[in-house]
C-alpha positions as CSV (number, residue, x, y, z in Angstrom):
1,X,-7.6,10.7,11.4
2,X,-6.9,10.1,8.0
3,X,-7.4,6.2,7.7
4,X,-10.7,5.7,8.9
5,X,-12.2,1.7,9.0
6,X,-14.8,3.1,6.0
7,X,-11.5,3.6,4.3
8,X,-9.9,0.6,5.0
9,X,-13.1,-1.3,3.4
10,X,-12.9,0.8,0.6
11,X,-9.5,-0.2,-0.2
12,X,-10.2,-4.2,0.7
13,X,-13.7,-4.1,-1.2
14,X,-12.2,-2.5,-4.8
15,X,-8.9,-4.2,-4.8
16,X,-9.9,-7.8,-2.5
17,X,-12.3,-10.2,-3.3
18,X,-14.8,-8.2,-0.7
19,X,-14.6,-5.8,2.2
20,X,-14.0,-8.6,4.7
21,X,-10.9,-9.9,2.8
22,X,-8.2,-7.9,4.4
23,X,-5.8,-10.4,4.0
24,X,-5.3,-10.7,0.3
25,X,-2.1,-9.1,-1.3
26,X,-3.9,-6.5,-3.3
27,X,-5.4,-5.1,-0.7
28,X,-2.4,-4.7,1.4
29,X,-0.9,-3.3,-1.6
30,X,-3.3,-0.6,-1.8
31,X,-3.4,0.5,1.6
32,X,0.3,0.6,2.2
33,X,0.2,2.7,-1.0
34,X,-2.3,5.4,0.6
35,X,-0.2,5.6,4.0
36,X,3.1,6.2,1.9
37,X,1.7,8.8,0.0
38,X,-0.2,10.3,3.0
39,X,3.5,10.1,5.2
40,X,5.2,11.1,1.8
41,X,3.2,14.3,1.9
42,X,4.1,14.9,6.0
43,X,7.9,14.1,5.1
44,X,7.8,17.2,2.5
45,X,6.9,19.6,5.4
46,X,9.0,18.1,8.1
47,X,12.2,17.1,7.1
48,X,13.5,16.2,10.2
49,X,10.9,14.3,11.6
50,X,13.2,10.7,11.7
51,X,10.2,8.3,13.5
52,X,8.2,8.9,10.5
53,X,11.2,8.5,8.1
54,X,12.0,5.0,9.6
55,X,8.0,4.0,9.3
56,X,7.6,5.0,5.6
57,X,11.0,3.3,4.7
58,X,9.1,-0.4,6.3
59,X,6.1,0.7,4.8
60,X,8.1,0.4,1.5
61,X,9.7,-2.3,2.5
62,X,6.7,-4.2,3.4
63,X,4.8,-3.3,-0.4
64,X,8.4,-4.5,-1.7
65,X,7.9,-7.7,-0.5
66,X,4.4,-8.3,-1.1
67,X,5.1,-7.0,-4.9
68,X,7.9,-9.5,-5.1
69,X,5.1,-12.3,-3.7
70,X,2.9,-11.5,-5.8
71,X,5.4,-11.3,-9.1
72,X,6.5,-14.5,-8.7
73,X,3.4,-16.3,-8.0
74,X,1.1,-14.8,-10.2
75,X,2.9,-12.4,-12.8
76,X,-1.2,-11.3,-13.9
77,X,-2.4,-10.2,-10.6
78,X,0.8,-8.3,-10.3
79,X,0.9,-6.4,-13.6
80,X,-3.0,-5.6,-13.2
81,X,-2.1,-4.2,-9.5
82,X,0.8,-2.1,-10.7
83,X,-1.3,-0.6,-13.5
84,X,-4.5,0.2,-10.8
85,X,-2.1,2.1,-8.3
86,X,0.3,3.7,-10.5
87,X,3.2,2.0,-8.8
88,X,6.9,2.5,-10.4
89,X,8.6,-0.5,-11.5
């Protein structure tokens, strides 16, 4: 499996306030950032697989909309998370 709950607290711990904070919006950020590059990667060597297609399209959907939350609330937390993550904008 690759997204193990060691992962997960990995991502919450660096980019949350602590491992326990799973709900914040950089932590979300960050995950949903590992699964679309891990179902990116899977997409290059099946091309046809269309279940995966439609879940990395939400996926990006998903980080969309918590990028927009975050942009318009606060604009510092939002730059700082773009930078961390390498994120196009």
């Amino acid at each position: 499996m690759y997204l193990t709950a060691e992962k997960k607290s990995e991502f919450f711990s660096a980019y949350g306030k602590n491992a326990q904070d799973t709900g914040s919006a950089e932590g979300q950020i960050a995950l949903f950032t590992f699964r679309i590059k891990h179902l990116t990667e899977h997409m290059k060597q099946n091309k046809k697989d269309v279940a995966t297609m439609r879940s990395l399209v939400g996926l990006v959907g998903k980080r969309r909309r918590l990028l927009d939350y975050l942009k318009k609330n606060d604009i510092e937390r939002y730059r700082t998370i773009i930078k961390e993550l390498g994120i196009r904008k």
